[in-house]
GUDOTOR-350330 format. One record per atom (N, C-alpha, C): x, y, z; residue in three letters. Coordinates in steps of 0.001 Angstrom, whole numbers, padded with zeros to 6 digits, always signed. Example, Ala and Ser with C-alpha at 12.3 -4.5 7.8 and 13.67 -1.06 7.14 Angstrom:
BEGIN
+013190-005690+007800ala+012300-004500+007800ala+013200-003300+007800ala+012850-002250+007080ser+013670-001060+007140ser+012900+000030+007870ser
***
This chain:
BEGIN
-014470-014151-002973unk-014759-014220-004386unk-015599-012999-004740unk-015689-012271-005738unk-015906-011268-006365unk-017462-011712-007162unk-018042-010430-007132unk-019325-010561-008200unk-018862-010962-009361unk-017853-010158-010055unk-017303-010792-011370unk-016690-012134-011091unk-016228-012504-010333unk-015605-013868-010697unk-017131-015189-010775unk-017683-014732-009770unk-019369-015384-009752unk-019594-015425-010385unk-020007-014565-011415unk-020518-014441-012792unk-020089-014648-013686unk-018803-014909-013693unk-018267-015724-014780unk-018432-017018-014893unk-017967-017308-014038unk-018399-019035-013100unk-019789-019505-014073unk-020478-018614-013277unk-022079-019395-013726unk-022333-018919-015086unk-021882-018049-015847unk-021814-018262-017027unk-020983-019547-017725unk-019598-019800-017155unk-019529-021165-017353unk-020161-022261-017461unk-020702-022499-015950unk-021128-023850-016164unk-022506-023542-016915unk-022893-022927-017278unk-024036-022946-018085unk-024538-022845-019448unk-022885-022916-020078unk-022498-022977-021196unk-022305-024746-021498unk-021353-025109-020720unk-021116-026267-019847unk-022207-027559-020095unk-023366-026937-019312unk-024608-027826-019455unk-025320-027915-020556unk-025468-026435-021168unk-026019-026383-022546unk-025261-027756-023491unk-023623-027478-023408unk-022572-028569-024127unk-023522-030026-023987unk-023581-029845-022878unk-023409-031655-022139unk-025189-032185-023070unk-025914-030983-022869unk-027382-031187-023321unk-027416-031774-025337unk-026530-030635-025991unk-026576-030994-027099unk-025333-031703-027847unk-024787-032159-027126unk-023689-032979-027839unk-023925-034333-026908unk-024324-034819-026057unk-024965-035894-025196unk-025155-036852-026243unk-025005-038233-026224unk-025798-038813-027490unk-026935-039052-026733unk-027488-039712-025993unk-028713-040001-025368unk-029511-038700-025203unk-029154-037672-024518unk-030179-036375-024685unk-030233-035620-025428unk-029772-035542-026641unk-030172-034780-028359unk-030978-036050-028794unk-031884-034968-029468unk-033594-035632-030083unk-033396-036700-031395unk-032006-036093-031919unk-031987-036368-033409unk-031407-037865-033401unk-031717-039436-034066unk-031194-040348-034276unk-029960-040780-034416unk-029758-041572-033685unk-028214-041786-033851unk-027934-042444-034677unk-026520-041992-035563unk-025992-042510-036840unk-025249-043757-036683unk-025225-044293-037840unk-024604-045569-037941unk-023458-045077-038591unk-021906-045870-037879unk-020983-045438-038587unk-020795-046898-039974unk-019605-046583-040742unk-019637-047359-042239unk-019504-048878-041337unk-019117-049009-040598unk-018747-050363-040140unk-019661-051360-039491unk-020532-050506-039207unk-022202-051106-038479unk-022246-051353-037093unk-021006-050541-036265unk-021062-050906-034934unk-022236-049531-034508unk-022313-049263-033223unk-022820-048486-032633unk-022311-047481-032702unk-022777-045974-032043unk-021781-045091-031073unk-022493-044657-029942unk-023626-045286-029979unk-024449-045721-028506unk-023109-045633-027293unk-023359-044581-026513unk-022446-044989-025284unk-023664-045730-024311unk-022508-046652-023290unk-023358-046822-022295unk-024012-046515-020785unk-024928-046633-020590unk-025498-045741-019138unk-024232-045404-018481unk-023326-046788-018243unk-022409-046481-017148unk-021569-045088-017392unk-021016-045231-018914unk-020276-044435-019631unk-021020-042438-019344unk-022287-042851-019555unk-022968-041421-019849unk-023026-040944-018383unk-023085-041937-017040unk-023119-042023-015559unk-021593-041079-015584unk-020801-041521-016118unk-019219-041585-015192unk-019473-039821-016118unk-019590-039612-017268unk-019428-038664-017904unk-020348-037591-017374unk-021650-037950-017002unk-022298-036648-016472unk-021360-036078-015090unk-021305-037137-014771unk-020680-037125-012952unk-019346-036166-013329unk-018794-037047-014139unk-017599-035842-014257unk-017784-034258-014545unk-018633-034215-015518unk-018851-032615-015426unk-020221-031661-014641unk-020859-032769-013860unk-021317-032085-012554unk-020279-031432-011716unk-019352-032254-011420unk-018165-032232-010447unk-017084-031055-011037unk-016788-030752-012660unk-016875-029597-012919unk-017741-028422-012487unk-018613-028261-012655unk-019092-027362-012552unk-020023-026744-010743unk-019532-028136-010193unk-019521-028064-009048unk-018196-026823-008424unk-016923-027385-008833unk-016045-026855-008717unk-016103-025433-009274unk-016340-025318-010070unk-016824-023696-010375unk-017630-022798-009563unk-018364-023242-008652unk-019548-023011-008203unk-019359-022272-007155unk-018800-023384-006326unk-018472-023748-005035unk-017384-022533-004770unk-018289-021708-004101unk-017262-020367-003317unk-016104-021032-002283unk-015242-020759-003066unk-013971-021193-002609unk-013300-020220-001638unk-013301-019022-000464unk-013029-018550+000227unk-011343-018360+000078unk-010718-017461-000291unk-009368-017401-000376unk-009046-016396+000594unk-007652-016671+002180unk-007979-015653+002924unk-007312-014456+002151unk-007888-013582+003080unk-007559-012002+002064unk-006262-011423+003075unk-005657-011345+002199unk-004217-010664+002886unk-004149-009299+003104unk-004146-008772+004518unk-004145-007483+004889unk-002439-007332+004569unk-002487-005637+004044unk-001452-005496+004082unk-001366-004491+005011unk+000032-004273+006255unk+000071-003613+006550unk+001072-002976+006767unk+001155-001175+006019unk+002378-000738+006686unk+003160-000174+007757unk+004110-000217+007285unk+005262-000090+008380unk+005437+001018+008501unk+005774+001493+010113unk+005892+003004+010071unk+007333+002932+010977unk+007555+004346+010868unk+008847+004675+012002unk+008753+003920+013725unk+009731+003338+013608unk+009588+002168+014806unk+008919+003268+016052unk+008312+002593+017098unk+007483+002667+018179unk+008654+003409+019456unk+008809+004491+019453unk+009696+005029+020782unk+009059+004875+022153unk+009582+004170+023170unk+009534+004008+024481unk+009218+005034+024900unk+010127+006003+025278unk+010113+007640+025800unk+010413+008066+025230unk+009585+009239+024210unk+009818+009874+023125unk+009939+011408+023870unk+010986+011970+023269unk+011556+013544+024258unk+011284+014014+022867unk+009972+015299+023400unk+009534+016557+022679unk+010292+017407+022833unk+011093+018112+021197unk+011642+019563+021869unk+011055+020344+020344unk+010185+021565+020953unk+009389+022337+020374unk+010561+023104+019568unk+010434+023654+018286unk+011411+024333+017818unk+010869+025686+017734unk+009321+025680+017699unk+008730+027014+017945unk+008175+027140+015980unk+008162+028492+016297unk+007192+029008+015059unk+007694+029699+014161unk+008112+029246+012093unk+009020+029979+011296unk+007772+030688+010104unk+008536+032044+009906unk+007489+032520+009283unk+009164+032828+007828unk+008571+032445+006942unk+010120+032681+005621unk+009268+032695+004881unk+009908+034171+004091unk+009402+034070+002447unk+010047+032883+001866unk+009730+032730+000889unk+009778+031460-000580unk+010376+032282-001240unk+011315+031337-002316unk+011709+031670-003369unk+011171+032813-004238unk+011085+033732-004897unk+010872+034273-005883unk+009762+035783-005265unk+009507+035256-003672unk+009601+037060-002969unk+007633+036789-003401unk+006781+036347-003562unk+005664+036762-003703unk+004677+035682-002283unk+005437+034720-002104unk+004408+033762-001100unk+005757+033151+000196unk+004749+033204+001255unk+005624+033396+002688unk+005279+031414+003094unk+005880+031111+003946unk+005317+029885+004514unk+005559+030100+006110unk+004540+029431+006995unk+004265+029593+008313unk+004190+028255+008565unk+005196+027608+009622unk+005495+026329+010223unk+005616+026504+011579unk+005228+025355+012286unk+005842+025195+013332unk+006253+023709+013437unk+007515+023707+014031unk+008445+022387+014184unk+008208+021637+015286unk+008624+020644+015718unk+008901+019910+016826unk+009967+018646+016423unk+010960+018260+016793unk+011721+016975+017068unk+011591+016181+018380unk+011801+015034+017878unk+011584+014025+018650unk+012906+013173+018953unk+013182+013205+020160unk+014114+012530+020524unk+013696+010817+021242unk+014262+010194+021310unk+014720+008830+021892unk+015510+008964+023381unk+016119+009836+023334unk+017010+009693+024749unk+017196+011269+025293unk+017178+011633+026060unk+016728+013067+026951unk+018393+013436+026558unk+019478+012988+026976unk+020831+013992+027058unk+020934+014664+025103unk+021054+013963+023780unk+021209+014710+022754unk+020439+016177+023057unk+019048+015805+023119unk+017672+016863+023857unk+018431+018123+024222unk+019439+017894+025337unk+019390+018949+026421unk+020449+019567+025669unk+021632+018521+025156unk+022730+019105+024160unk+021984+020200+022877unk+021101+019876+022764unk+020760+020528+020962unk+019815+021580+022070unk+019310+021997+022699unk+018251+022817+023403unk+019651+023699+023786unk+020874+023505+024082unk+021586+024640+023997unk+022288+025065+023304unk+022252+024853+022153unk+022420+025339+020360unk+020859+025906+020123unk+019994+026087+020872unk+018893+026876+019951unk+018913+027109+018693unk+019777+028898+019183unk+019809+029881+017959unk+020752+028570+016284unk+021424+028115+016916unk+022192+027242+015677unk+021162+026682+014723unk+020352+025782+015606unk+019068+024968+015332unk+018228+025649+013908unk+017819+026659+015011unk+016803+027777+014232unk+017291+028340+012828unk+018272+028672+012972unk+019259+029384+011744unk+019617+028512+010645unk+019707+026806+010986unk+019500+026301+010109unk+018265+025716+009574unk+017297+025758+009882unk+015952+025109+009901unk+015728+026175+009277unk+015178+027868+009299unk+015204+028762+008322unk+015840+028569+007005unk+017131+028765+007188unk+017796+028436+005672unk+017521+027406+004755unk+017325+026467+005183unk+016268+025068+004740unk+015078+025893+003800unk+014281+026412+004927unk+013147+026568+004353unk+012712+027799+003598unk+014075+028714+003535unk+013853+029731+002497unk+014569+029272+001019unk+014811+027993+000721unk+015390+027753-000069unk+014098+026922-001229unk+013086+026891-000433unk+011940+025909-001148unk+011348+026917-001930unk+009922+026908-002874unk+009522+027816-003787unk+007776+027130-003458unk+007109+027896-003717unk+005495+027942-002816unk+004944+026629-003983unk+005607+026774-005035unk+005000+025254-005765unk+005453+023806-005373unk+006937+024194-005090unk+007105+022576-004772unk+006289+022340-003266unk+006378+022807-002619unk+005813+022798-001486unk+004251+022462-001663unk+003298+022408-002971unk+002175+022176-002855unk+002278+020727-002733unk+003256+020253-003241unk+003634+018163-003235unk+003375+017637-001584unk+003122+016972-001280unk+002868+015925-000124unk+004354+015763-000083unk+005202+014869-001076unk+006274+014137-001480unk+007521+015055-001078unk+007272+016071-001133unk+008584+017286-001547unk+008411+017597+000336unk+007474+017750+000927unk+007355+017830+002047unk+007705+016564+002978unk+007460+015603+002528unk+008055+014550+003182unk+009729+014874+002940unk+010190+015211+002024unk+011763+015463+001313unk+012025+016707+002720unk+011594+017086+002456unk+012056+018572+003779unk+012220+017593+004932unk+011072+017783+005547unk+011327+016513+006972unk+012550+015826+007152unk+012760+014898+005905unk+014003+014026+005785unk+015125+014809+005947unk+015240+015978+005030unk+016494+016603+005143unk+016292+017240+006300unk+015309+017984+006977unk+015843+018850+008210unk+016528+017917+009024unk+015968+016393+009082unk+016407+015224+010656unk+017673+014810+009842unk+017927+015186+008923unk+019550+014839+008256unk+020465+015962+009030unk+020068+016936+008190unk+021061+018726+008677unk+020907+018468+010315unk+019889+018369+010878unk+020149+018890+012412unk+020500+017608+012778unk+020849+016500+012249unk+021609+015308+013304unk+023038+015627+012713unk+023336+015971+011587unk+024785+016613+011677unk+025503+017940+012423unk+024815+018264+013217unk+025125+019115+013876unk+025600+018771+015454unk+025359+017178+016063unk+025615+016190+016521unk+027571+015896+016373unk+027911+016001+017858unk+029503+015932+017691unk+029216+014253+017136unk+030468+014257+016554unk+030977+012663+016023unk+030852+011244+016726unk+031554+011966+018022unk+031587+010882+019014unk+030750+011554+020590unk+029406+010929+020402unk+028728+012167+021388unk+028915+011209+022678unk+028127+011231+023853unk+028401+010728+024731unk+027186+009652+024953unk+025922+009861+024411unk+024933+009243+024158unk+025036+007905+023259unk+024117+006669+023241unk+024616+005935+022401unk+023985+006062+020620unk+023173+006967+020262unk+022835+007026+019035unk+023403+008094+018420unk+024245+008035+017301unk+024876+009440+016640unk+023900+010664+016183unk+022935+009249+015813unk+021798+009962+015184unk+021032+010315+015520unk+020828+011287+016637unk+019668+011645+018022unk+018044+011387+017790unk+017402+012428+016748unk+016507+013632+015904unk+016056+012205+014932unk+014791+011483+016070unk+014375+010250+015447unk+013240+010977+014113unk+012608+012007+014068unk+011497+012622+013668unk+012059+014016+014070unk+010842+014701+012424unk+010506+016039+012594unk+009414+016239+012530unk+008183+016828+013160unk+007007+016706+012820unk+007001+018269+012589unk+005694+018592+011765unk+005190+019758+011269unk+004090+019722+012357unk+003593+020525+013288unk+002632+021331+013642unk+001603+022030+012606unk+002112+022713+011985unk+001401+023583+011110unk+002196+023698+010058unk+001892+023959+008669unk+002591+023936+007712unk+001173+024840+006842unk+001279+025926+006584unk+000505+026482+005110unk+001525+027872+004272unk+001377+027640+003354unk+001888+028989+002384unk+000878+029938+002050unk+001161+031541+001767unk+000410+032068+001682unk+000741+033499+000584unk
***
């Protein structure tokens, strides 16, 4: 429960009690009226008993820190690899769009199973040539985004798992679980 919700609370019931104090017939000072018919409107103890009780028990309920559990949320990330196979792609230095600001990366992919690994480690130069072209195609502003950089990542582990024969011999088509950035600044 929250300071504000507390404090509302006990501003409640204390509005609550004030009620119960001046609309009470027995605890307001002022005489009680006779209606045209000459009965009472005297309630009785029991009556004023059951009625306090009831809005004690209000304002009990108000009171009474009620503990609600708090729900962690937690997210989900790219599933947990057993044996995760590092293959370094090394270090890209590409101008940007429009010829005034350069960007300096270094790559790494992550494999799941060692044979795609050894297959794509002898396509290097292929690798490289497309991972450049990728990244001379960006412009030094979008690249200031978090978002647009997550977008690269996605597309490089797109482009370089299509480069992946159709029917490989391995059981995932899709080798190139991750791309991680090493280093990433523009300049």
């Amino acid at each position: 429960m929250t300071s504000n919700d507390r404090t509302g609370k006990l501003f409640l019931a204390l509005v609550l009690s004030f009620s119960i104090f001046f609309f009470s017939p027995t605890l307001a000072q002022s005489p009680p009226e006779m209606p045209a018919n000459g009965e009472s409107t005297e309630t009785s103890p029991e009556e004023e008993k059951g009625f306090m009780e009831m809005i004690v028990g209000v304002i009990n309920d108000l009171l009474e820190k009620k503990e609600e559990p708090e729900t962690t949320i937690i997210q989900q990330g790219p599933p947990v690899l057993l044996d995760p196979q590092y293959s370094p792609m090394g270090s890209f230095v590409v101008n940007l769009q429009g010829g005034k600001y350069f960007l300096k990366t270094s790559i790494t992919l992550i494999f799941e199973d060692p044979a795609p690994k050894l297959w794509l480690d002898k396509r290097l130069p292929l690798v490289k040539d497309l991972i450049i072209t990728q990244l001379g195609r960006l412009s030094a502003k979008k690249l200031r985004s978090a978002r647009v950089r997550e977008l690269l990542r996605s597309d490089l582990r797109i482009k370089i798992n299509s480069l992946f024969p159709n029917n490989p011999p391995w059981k995932d088509p899709k080798p190139v679980r991750r791309v991680l950035f090493e280093e990433f600044y523009t300049q």
